[in-house]
Chimera marker file (.cmm) of the C-alpha trace (Angstrom):
<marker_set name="trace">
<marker id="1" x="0.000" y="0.000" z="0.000" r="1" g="1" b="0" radius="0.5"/>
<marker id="2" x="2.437" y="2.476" z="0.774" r="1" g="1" b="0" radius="0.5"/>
<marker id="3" x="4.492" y="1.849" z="-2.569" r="1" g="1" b="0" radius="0.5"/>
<marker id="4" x="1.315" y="2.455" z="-4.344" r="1" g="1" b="0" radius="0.5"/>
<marker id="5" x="0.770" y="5.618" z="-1.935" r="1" g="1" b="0" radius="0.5"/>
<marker id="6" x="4.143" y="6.766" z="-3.222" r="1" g="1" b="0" radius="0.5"/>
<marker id="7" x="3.576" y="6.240" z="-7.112" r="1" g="1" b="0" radius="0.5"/>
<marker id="8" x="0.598" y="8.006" z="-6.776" r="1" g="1" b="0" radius="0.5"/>
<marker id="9" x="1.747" y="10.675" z="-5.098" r="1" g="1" b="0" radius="0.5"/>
<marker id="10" x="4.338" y="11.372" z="-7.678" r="1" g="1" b="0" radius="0.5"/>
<marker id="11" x="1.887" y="11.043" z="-10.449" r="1" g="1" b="0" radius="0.5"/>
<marker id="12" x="0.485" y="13.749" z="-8.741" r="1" g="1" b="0" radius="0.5"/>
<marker id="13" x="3.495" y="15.846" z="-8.322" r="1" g="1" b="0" radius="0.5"/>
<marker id="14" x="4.239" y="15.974" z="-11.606" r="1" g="1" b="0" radius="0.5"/>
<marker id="15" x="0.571" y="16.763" z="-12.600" r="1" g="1" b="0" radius="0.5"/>
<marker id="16" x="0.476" y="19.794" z="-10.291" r="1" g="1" b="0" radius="0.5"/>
<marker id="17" x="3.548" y="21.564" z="-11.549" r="1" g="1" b="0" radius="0.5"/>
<marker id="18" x="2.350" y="21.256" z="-15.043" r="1" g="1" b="0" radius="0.5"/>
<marker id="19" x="-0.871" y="22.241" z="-13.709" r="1" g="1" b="0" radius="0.5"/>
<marker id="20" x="0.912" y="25.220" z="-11.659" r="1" g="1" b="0" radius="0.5"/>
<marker id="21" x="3.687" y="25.776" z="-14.269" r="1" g="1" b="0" radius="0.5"/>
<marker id="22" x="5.843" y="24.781" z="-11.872" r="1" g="1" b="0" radius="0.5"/>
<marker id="23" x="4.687" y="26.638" z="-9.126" r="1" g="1" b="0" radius="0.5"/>
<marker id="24" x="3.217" y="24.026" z="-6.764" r="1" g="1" b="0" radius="0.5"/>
<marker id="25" x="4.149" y="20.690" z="-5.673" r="1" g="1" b="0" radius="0.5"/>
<marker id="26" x="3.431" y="17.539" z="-3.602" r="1" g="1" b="0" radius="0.5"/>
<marker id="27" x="4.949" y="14.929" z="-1.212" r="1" g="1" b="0" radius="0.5"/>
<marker id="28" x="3.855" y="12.630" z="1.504" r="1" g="1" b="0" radius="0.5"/>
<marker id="29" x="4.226" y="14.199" z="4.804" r="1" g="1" b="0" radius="0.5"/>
<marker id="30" x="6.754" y="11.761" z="6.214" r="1" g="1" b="0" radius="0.5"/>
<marker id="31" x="6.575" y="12.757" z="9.676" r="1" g="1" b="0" radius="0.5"/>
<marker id="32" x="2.905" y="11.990" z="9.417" r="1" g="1" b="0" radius="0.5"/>
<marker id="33" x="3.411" y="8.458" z="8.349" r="1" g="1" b="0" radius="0.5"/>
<marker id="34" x="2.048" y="5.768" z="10.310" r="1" g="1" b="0" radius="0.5"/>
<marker id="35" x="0.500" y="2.338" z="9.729" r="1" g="1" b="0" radius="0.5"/>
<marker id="36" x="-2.806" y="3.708" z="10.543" r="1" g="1" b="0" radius="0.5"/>
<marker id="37" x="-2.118" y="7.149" z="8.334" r="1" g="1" b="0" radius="0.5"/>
<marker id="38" x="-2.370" y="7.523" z="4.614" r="1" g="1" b="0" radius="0.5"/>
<marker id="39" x="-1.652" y="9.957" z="2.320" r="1" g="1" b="0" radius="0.5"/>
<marker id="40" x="-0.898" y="12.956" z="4.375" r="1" g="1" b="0" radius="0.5"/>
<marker id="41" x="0.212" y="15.354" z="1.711" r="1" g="1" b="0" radius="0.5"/>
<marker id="42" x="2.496" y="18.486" z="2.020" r="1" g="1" b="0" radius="0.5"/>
<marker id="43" x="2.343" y="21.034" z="-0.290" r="1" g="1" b="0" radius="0.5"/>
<marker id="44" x="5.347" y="23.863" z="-1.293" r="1" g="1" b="0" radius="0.5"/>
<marker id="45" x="5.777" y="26.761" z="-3.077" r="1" g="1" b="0" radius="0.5"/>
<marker id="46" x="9.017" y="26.630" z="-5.811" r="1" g="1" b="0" radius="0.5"/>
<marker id="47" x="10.281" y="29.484" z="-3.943" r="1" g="1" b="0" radius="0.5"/>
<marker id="48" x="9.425" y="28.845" z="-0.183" r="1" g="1" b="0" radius="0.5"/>
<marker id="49" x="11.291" y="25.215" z="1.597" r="1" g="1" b="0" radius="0.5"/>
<marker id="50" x="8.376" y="25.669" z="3.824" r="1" g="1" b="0" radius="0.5"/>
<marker id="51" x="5.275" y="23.636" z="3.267" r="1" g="1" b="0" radius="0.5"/>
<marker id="52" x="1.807" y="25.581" z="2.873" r="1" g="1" b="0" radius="0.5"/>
<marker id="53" x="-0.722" y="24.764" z="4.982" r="1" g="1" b="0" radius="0.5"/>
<marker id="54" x="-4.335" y="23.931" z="3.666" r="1" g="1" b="0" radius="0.5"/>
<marker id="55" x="-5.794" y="26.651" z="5.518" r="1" g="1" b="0" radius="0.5"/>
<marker id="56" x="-3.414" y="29.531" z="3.356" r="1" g="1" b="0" radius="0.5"/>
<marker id="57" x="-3.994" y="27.432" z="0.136" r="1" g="1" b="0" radius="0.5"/>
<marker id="58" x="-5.872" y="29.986" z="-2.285" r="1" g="1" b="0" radius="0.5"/>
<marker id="59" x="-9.247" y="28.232" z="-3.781" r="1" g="1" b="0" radius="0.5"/>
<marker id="60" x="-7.473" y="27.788" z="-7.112" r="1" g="1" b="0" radius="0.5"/>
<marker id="61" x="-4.318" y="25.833" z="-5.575" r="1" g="1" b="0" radius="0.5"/>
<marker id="62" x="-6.687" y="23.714" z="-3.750" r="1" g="1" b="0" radius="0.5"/>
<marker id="63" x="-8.366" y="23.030" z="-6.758" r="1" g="1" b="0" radius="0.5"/>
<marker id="64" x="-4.804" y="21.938" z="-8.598" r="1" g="1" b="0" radius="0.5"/>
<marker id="65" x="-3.855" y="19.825" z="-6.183" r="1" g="1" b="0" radius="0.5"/>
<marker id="66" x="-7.459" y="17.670" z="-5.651" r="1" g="1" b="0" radius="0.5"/>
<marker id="67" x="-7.137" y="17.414" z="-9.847" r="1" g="1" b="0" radius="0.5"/>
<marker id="68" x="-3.728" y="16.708" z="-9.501" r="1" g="1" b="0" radius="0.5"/>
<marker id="69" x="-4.181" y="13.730" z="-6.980" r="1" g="1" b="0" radius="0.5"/>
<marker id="70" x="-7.764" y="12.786" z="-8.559" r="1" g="1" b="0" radius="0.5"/>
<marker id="71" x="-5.647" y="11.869" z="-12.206" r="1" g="1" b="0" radius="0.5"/>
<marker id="72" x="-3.113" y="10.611" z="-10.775" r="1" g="1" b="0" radius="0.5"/>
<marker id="73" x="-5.177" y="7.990" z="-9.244" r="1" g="1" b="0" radius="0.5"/>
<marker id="74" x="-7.103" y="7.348" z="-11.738" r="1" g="1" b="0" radius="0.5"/>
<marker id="75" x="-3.514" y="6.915" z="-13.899" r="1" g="1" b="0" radius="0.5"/>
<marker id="76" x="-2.309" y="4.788" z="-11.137" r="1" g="1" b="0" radius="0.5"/>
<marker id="77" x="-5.578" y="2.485" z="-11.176" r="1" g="1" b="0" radius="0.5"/>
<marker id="78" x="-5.329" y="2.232" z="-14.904" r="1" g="1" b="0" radius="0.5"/>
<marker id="79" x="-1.667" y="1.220" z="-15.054" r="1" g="1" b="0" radius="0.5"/>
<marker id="80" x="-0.994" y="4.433" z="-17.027" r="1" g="1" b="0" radius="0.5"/>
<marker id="81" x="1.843" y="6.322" z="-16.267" r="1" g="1" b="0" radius="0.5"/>
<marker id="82" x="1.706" y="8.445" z="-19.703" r="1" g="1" b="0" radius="0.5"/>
<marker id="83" x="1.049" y="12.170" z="-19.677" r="1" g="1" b="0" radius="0.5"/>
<marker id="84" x="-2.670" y="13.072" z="-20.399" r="1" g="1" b="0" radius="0.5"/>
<marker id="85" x="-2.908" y="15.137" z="-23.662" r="1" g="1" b="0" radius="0.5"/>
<marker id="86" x="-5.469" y="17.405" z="-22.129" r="1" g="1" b="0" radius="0.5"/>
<marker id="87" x="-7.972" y="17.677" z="-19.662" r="1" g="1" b="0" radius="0.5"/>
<marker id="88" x="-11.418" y="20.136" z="-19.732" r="1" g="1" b="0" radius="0.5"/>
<marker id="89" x="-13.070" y="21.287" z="-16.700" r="1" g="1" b="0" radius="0.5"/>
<marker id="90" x="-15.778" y="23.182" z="-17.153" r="1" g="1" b="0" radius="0.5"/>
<marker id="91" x="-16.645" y="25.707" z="-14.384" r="1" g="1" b="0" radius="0.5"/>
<marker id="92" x="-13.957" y="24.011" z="-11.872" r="1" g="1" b="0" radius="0.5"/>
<marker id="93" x="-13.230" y="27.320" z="-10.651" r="1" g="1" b="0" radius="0.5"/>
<link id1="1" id2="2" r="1" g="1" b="0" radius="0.2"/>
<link id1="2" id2="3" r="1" g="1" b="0" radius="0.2"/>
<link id1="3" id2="4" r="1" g="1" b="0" radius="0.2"/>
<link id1="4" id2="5" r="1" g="1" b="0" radius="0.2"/>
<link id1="5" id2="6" r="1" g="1" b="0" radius="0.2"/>
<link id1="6" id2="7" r="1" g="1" b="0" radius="0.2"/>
<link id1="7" id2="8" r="1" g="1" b="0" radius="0.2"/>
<link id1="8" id2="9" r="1" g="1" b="0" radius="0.2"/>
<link id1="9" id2="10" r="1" g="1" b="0" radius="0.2"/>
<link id1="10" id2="11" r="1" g="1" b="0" radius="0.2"/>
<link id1="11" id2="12" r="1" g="1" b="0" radius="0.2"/>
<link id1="12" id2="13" r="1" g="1" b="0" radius="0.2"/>
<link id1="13" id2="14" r="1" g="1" b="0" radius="0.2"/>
<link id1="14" id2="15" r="1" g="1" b="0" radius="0.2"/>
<link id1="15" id2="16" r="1" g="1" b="0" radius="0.2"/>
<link id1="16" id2="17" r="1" g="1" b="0" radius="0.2"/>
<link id1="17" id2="18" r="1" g="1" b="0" radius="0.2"/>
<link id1="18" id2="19" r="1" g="1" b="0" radius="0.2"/>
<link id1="19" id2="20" r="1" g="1" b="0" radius="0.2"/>
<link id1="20" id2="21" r="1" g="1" b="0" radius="0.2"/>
<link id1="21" id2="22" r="1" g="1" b="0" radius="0.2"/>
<link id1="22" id2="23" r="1" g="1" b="0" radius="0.2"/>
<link id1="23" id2="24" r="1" g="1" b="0" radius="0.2"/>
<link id1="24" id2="25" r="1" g="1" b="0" radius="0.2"/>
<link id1="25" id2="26" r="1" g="1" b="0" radius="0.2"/>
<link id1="26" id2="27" r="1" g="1" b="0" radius="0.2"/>
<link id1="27" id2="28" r="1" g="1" b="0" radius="0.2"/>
<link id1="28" id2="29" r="1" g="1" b="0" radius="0.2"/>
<link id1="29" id2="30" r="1" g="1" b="0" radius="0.2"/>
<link id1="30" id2="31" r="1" g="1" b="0" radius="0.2"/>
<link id1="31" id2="32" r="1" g="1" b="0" radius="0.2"/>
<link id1="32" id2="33" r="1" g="1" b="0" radius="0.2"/>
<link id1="33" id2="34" r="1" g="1" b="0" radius="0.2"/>
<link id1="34" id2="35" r="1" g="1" b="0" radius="0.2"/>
<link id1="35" id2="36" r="1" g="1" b="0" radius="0.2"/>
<link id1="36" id2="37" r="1" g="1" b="0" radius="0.2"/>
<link id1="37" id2="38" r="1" g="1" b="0" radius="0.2"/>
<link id1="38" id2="39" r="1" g="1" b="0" radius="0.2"/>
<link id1="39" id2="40" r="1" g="1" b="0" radius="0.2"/>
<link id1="40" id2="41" r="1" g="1" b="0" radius="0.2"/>
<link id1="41" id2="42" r="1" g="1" b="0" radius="0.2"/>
<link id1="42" id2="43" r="1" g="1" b="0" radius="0.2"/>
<link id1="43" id2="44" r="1" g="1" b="0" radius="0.2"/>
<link id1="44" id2="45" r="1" g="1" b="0" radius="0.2"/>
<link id1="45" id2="46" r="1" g="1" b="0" radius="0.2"/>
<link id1="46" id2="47" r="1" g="1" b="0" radius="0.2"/>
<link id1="47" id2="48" r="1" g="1" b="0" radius="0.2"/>
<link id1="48" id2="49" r="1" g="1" b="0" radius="0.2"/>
<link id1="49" id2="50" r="1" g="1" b="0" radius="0.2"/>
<link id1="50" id2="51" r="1" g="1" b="0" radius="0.2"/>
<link id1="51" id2="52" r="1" g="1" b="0" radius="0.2"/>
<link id1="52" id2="53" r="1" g="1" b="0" radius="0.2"/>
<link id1="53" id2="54" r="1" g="1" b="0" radius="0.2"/>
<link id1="54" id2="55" r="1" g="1" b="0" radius="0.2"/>
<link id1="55" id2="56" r="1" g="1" b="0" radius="0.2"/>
<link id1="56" id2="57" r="1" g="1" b="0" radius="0.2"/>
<link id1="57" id2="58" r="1" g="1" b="0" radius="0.2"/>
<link id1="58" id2="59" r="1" g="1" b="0" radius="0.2"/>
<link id1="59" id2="60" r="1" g="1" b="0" radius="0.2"/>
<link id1="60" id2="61" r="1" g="1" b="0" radius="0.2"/>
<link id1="61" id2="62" r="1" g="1" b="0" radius="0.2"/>
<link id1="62" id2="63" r="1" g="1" b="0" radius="0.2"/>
<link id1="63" id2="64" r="1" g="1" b="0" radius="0.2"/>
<link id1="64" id2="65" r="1" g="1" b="0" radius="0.2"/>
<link id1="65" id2="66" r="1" g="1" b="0" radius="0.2"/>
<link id1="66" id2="67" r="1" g="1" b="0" radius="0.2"/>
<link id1="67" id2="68" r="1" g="1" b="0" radius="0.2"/>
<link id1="68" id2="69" r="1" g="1" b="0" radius="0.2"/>
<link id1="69" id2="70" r="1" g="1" b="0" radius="0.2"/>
<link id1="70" id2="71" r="1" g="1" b="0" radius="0.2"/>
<link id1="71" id2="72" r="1" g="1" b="0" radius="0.2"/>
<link id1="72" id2="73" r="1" g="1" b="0" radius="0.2"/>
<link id1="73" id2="74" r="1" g="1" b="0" radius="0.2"/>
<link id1="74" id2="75" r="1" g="1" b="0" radius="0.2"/>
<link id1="75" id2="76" r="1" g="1" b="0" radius="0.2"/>
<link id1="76" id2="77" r="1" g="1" b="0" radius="0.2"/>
<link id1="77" id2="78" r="1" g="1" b="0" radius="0.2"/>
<link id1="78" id2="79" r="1" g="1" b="0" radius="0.2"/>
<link id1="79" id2="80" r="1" g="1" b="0" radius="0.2"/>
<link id1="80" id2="81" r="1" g="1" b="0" radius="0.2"/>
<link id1="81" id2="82" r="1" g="1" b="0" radius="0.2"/>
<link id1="82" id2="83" r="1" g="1" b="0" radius="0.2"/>
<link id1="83" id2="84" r="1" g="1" b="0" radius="0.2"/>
<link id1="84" id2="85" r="1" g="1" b="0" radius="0.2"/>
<link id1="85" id2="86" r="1" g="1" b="0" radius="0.2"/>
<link id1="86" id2="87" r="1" g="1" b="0" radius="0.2"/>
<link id1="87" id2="88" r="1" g="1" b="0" radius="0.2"/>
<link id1="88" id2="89" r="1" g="1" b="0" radius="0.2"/>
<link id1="89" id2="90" r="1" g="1" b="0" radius="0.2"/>
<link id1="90" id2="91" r="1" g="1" b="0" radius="0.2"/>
<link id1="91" id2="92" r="1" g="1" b="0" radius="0.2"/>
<link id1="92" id2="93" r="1" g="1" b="0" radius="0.2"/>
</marker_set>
C-alpha cells in the first residue's frame, strides 16, 4: 500500500507543476506516516522550503492539487503512467 501511496503521489506531483507551471508541488508528509495514516500530503511553493498549509492554500491551488491527486489515481488504477494530452473542466473554478 504504501508503494502504491508513493507512485501516486508522484503522479500527482508531476501533474500539479504542469498544472501550476511549476509553481506548486506535492509529497507525503513523512513525519505523518504511520500504519494507521495515509496519504498525508504536504504542499510547497518553488520558492518557499516551507510547506503551505491547507488553511493559506488559495481556492485555485486547492483546486490543482485535488485534480492533480484525482488523475493521478485514476492513472495509477489504470496502469498508465503516460502524460494526459489534455484535460477540460468546465466551471472548476
Amino acid at each position: 500500500v504504501r508503494d502504491a501511496e508513493r507512485e501516486i503521489v508522484r503522479l500527482a506531483n508531476d501533474t500539479v507543476r504542469n498544472l501550476s507551471d511549476g509553481d506548486l508541488s506535492v509529497e507525503l508528509d513523512q513525519a505523518a506516516e504511520s500504519d494507521d495514516e495515509a496519504f498525508t500530503l504536504r504542499v510547497r511553493r518553488a520558492d518557499d522550503p516551507l510547506p503551505i498549509g491547507v488553511d493559506y492554500l488559495s481556492g485555485s491551488q486547492k483546486f490543482r492539487v485535488a485534480v492533480a491527486v484525482a488523475l493521478a489515481i485514476g492513472r495509477f488504477a489504470a496502469g498508465q503512467a503516460r502524460q494526459l494530452e489534455c484535460v477540460i473542466i468546465d466551471e472548476g473554478f
